[in-house]
C-alpha positions as CSV (number, residue, x, y, z in Angstrom):
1,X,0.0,0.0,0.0
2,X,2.7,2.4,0.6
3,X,4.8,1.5,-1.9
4,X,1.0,2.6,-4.0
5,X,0.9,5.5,-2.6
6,X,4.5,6.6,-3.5
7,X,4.2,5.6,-6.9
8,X,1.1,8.2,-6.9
9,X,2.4,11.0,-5.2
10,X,6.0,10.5,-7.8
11,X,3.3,9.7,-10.7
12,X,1.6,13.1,-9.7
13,X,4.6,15.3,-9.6
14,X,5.8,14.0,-12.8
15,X,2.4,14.6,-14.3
16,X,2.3,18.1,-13.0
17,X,6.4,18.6,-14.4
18,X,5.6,16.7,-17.4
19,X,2.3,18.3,-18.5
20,X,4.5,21.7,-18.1
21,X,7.7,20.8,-19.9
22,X,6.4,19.8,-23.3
23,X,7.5,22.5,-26.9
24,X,5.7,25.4,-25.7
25,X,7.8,25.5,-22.4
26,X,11.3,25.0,-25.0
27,X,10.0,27.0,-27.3
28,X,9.0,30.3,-25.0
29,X,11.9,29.8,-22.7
30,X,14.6,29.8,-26.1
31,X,12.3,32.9,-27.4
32,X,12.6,35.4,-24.3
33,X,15.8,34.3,-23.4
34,X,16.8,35.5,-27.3
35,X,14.6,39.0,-26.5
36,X,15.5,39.7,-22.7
37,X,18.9,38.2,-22.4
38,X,19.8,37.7,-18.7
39,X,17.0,39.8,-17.5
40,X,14.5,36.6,-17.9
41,X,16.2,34.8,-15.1
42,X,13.4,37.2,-13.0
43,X,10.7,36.4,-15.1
44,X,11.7,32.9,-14.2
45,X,12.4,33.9,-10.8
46,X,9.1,35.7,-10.2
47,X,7.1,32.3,-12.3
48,X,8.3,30.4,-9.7
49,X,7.2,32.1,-6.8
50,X,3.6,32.6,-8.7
51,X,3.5,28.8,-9.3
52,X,4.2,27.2,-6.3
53,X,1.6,29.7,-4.8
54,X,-1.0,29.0,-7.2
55,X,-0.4,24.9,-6.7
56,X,-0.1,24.9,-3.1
57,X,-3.3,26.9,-2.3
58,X,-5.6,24.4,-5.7
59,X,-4.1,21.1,-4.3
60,X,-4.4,21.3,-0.5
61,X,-8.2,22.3,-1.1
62,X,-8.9,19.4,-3.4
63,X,-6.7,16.9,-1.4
64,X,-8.6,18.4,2.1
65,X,-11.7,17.8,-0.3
66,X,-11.1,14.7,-2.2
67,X,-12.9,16.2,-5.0
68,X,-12.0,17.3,-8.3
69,X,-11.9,21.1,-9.2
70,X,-15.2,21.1,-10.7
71,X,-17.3,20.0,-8.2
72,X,-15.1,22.1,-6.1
73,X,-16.0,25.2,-8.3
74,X,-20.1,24.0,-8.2
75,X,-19.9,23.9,-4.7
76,X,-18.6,27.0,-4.1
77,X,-21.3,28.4,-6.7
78,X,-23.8,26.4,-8.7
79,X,-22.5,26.9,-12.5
80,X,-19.0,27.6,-11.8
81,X,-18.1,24.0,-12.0
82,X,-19.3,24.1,-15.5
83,X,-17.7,27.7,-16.2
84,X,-14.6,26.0,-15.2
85,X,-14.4,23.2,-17.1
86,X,-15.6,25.2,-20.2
87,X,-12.7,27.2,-19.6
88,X,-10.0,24.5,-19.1
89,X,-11.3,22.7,-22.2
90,X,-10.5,25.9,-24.2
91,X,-7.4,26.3,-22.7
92,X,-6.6,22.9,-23.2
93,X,-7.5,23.0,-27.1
94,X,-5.1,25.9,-26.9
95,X,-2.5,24.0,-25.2
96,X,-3.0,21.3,-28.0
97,X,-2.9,23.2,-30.5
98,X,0.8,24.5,-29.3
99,X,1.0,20.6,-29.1
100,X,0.7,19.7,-32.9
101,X,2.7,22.4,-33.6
102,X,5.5,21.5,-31.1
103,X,5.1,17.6,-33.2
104,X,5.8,19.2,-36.4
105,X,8.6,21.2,-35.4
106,X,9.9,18.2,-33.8
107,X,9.5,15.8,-37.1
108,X,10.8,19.1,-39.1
109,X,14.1,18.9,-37.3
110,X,14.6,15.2,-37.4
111,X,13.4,14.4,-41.0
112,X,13.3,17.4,-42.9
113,X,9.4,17.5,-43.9
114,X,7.1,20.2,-43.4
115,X,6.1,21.4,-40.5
116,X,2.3,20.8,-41.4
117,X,3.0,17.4,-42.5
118,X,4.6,16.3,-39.2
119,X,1.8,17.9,-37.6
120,X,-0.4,16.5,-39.4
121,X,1.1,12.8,-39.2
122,X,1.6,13.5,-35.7
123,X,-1.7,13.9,-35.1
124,X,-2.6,10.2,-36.3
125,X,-0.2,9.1,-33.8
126,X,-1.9,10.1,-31.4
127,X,-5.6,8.9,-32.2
128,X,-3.4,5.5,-32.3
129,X,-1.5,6.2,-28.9
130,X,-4.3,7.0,-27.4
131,X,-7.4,4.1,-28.9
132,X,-4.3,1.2,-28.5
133,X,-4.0,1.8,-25.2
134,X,-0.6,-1.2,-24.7
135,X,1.2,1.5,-27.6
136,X,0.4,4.2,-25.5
137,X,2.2,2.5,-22.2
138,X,5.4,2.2,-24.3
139,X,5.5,6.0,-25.4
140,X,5.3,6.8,-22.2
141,X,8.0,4.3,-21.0
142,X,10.0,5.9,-24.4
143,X,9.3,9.5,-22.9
144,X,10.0,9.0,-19.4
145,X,13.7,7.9,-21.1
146,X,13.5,10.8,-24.0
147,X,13.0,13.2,-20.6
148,X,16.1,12.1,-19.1
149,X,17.7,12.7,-21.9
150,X,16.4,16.0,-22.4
151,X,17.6,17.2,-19.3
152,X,20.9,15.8,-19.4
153,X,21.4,17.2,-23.1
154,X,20.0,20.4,-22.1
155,X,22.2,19.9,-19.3
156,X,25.5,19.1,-21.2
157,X,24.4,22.4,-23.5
158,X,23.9,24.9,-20.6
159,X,27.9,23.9,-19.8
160,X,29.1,23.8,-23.7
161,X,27.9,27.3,-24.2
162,X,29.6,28.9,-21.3
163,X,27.0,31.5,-19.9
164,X,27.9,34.3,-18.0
165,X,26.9,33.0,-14.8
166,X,27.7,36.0,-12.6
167,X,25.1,38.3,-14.9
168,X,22.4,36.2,-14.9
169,X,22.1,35.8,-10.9
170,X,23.0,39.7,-11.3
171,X,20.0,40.2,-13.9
172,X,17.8,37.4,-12.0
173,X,17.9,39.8,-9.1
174,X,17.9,43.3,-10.8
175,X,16.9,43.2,-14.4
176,X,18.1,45.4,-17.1
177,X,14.3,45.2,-18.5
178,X,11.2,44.1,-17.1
179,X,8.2,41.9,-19.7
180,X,5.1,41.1,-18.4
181,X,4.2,39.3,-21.4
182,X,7.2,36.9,-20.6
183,X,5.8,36.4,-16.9
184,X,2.2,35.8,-17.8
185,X,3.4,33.5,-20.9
186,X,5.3,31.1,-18.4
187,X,3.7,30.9,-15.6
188,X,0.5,29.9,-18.1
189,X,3.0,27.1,-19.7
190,X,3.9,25.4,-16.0
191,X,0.5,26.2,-14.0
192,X,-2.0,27.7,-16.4
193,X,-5.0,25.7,-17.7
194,X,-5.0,22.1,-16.8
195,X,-1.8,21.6,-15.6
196,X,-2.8,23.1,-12.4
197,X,-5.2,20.5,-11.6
198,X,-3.6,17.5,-13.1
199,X,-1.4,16.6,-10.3
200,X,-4.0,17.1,-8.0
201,X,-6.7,15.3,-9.7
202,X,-3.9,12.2,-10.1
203,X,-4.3,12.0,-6.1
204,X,-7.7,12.3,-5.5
205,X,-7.9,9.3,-8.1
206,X,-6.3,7.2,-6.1
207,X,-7.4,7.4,-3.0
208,X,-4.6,10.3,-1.2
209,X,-6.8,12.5,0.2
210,X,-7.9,14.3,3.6
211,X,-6.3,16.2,5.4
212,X,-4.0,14.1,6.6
213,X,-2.8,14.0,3.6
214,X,-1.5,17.1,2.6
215,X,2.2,17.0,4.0
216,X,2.8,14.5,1.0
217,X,0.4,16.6,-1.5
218,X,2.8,19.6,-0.4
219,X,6.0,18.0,-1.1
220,X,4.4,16.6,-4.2
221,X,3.3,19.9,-5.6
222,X,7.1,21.0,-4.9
223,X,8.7,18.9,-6.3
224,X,6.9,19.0,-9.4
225,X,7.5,22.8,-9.6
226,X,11.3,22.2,-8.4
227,X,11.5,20.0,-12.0
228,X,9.9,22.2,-13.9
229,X,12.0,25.1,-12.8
230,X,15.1,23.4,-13.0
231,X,14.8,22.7,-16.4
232,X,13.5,26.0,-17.3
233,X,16.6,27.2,-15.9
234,X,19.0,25.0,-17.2
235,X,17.5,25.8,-21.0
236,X,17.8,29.6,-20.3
237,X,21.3,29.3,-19.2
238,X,21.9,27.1,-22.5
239,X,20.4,29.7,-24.7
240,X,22.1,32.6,-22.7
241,X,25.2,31.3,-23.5
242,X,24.5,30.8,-27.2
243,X,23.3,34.5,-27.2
244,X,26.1,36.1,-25.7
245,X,28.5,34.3,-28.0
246,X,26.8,36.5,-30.7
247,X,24.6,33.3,-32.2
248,X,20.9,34.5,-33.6
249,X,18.2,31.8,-32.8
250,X,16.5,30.0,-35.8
251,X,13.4,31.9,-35.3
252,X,11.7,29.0,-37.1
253,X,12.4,26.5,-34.2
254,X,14.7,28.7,-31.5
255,X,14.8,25.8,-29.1
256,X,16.1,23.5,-31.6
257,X,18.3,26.3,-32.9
258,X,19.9,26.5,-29.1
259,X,21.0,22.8,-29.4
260,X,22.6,23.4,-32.8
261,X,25.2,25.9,-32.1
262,X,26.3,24.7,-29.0
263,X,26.5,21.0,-29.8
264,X,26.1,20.9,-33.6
265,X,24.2,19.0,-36.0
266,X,23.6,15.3,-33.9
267,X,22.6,17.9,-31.1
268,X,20.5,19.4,-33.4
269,X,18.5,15.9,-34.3
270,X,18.3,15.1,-30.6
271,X,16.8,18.1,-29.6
272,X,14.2,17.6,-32.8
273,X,13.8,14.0,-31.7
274,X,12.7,15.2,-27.9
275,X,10.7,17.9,-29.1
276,X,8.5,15.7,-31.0
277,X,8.4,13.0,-28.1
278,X,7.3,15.9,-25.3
279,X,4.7,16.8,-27.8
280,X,3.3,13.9,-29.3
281,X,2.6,12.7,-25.7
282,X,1.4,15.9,-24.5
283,X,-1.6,15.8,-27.8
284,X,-2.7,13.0,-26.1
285,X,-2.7,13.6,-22.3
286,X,-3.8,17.5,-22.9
287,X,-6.9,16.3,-25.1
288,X,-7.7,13.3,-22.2
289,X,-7.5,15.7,-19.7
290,X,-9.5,18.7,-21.3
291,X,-12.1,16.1,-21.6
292,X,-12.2,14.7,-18.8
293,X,-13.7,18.2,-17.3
294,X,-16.5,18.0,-19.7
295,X,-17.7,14.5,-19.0
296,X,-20.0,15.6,-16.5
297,X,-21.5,18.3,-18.6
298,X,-23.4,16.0,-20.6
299,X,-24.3,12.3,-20.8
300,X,-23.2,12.4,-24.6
301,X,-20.0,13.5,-23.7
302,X,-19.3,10.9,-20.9
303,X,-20.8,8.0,-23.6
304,X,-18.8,9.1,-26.0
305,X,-15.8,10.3,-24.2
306,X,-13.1,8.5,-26.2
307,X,-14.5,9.4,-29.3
308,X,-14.5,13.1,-27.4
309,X,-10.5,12.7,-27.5
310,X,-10.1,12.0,-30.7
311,X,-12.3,14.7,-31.8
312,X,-10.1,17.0,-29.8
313,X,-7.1,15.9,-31.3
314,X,-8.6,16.5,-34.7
315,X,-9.9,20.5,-33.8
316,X,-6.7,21.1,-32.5
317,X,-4.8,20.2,-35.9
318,X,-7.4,21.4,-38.1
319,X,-7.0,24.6,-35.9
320,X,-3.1,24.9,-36.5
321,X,-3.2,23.9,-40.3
322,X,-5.6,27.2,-40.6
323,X,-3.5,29.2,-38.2
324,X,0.1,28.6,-38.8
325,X,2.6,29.8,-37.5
326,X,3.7,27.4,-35.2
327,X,6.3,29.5,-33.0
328,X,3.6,31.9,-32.3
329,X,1.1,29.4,-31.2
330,X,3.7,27.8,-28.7
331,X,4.1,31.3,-27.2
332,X,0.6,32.1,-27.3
333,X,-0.9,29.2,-25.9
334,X,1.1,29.8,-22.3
335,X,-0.1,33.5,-22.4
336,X,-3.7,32.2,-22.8
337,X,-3.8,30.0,-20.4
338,X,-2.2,32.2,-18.0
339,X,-5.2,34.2,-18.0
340,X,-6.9,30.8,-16.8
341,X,-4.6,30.7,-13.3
342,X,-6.9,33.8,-11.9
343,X,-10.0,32.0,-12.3
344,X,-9.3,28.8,-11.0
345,X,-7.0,30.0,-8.1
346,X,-9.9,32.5,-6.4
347,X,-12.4,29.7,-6.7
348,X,-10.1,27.3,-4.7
349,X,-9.1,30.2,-2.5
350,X,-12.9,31.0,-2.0
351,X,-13.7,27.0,-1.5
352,X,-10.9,27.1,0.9
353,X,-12.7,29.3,3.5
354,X,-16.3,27.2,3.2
355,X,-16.8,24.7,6.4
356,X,-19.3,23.2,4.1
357,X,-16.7,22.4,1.8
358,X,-13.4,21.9,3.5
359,X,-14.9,20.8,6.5
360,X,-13.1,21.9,10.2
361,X,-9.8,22.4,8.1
362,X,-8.1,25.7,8.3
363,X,-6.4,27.1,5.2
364,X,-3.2,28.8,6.4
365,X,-3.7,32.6,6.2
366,X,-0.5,33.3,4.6
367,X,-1.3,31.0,1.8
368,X,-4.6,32.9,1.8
369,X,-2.7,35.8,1.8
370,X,-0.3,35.3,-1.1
371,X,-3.1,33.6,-3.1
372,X,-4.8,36.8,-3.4
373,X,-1.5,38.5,-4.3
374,X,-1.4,36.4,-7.2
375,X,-5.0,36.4,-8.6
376,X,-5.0,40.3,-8.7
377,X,-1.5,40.0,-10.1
378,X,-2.2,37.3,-12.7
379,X,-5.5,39.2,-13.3
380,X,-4.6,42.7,-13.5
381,X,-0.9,41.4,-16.6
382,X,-3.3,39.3,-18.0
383,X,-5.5,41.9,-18.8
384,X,-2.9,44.3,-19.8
385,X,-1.6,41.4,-22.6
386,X,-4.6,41.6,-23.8
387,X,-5.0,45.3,-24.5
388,X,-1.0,46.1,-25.6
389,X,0.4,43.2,-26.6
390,X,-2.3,40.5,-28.4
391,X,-3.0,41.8,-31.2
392,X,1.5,42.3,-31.9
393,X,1.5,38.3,-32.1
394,X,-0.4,37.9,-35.2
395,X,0.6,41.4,-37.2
């Protein structure tokens, strides 16, 4: 039993670290890096403090619960449990779309065919991950390896390319320039939309909740972040150092492009090969997932859920094949669903004060506290993307 229970509390961290790490998170992180320089180690800085915030306060009110975020969100108010979900399907079609994107970029780099073309075939490996299901064990037994090796390449990049260290903790703690866009762009691609609840919603399933639960949610939630983060640091560092030596970023695949000049052309096919792998397994767990909030919406859907899936998958690649530009989509998706945090994060925080909910459990008031901080703060650069800056990403 405890040996079960370890498995789910690693199993949801991974999730959470996994669902966040995936081409949008390479792809924005090699893209502001290029634009800020060392100044984006504080947007990095600032994302983490945002995200652990947000995930602390959403999973110790659904692990004190031992209910998912919708029902949460209905309880709280009858209709916002549908709201919700509404909204983290959306986001999660946006997220997918970034996806199929990230999966022709990916097949691009290793094979040399279009981008709409890998997408596209990408796409149909999925539908087939995700119907035979024994297929879809192995990709993830293939990712979890393709992740280690992503790290350690990203790793063994971040050292070839000599950064200048000192700068960016200098930068990290005074930047030379300030982007909200960058801020509200990442912390939507580690905690925005789905992703927040994913960990969370892993536990519940099996059985780890109440409130004496929520030392292991806590360390859980961390440690999901602390992967996230360190990667996200590790690739800015890598791309720092291929900035400062004077290198311009392929702007048709800068992540890629990072890999390239500091290790060449094998690095170059390995960082195609593990952008397609974090995608093609991200089309199917963001699509599952999305879906899985709208089950209770309607009987047809929870029917007909798996058909639901593949639908998904389809929108989302019909979706990029009108839209294009795949670069843009992978920084746009973690911008939109950044503006999904606020929403999600004051319902917890308001479920989180509600006896009838959370029972006799006390939320602690810093987390309270800071929680608020962050949905006013989330809300107030979200809407300020919106009005200055949405409308520069498709000119």
């Amino acid at each position: 039993m405890r040996d079960r229970h370890a498995g789910a509390l690693i199993g949801a961290a991974f999730l959470m670290a996994t669902s966040a790490i995936g081409p949008g998170f390479l792809t924005q992180t090699a893209t502001f890096t290029a634009r800020l320089g060392a100044s984006f180690g504080f947007a990095i800085l600032v994302s983490v403090v945002i995200d652990l915030v947000a995930q602390l306060n959403i999973w110790r009110v659904l692990i004190v619960t031992g209910r998912r975020a919708t029902d949460v969100a209905d309880a709280v108010r009858p209709g916002l449990g549908p709201l919700l979900a509404t909204l983290v399907a959306l986001g999660g079609l946006a997220f997918n779309v970034g996806n199929v994107a990230g999966a022709g970029l990916g097949l691009n780099v290793v094979t040399g065919m279009p981008v709409a073309g890998g997408a596209v075939l990408s796409a149909g490996i999925a539908v087939v991950l995700f119907v035979v299901k024994e297929a879809g064990r192995a990709m993830d037994r293939f990712s979890v390896a393709l992740g280690f090796l992503m790290v350690a390449l990203t790793a063994y990049v971040a050292v070839a390319s000599h950064p200048p260290l000192a700068e960016a903790a200098a930068r990290t703690a005074w930047p030379a320039t300030l982007d909200v866009v960058a801020i509200v762009t990442i912390v939507g691609g580690t905690v925005g939309g789905y992703i927040t609840f994913a960990g969370a919603h892993r536990l519940v399933d099996a059985g780890l909740h109440g409130e004496a639960r929520l030392g292991e949610a806590t360390r859980s939630a961390i440690t999901g972040i602390g992967i996230a983060s360190v990667m996200r640091t590790v690739l800015f560092l890598a791309a720092l150092g291929v900035v400062r030596q004077g290198r311009v970023l392929d702007a048709a695949n800068p992540a890629a492009s990072v890999f390239r000049h500091a290790t060449g052309e094998l690095g170059y096919r390995a960082a195609g090969v593990v952008l397609w792998s974090a995608a093609i397994t991200s089309v199917v767990g963001a699509a599952y997932t999305s879906v899985s909030f709208l089950r209770r919406l309607h009987p047809a859907i929870e029917a007909r859920w798996s058909r639901v899936v593949i639908a998904f998958i389809a929108l989302s690649t019909v979706v990029f094949l009108l839209v294009g530009q795949p670069v843009r989509v992978l920084v746009l998706v973690g911008a939109l669903n950044g503006l999904i945090l606020p929403v999600g994060l004051a319902t917890m925080l308001a479920a989180a004060h509600r006896p009838a909910i959370v029972g006799a459990y006390r939320h602690p008031r810093v987390l309270t506290a800071l929680g608020v901080v962050v949905t006013l703060a989330m809300s107030g650069a979200g809407a300020f993307w919106l009005w200055r800056d949405l409308p520069k990403l498709w000119r």
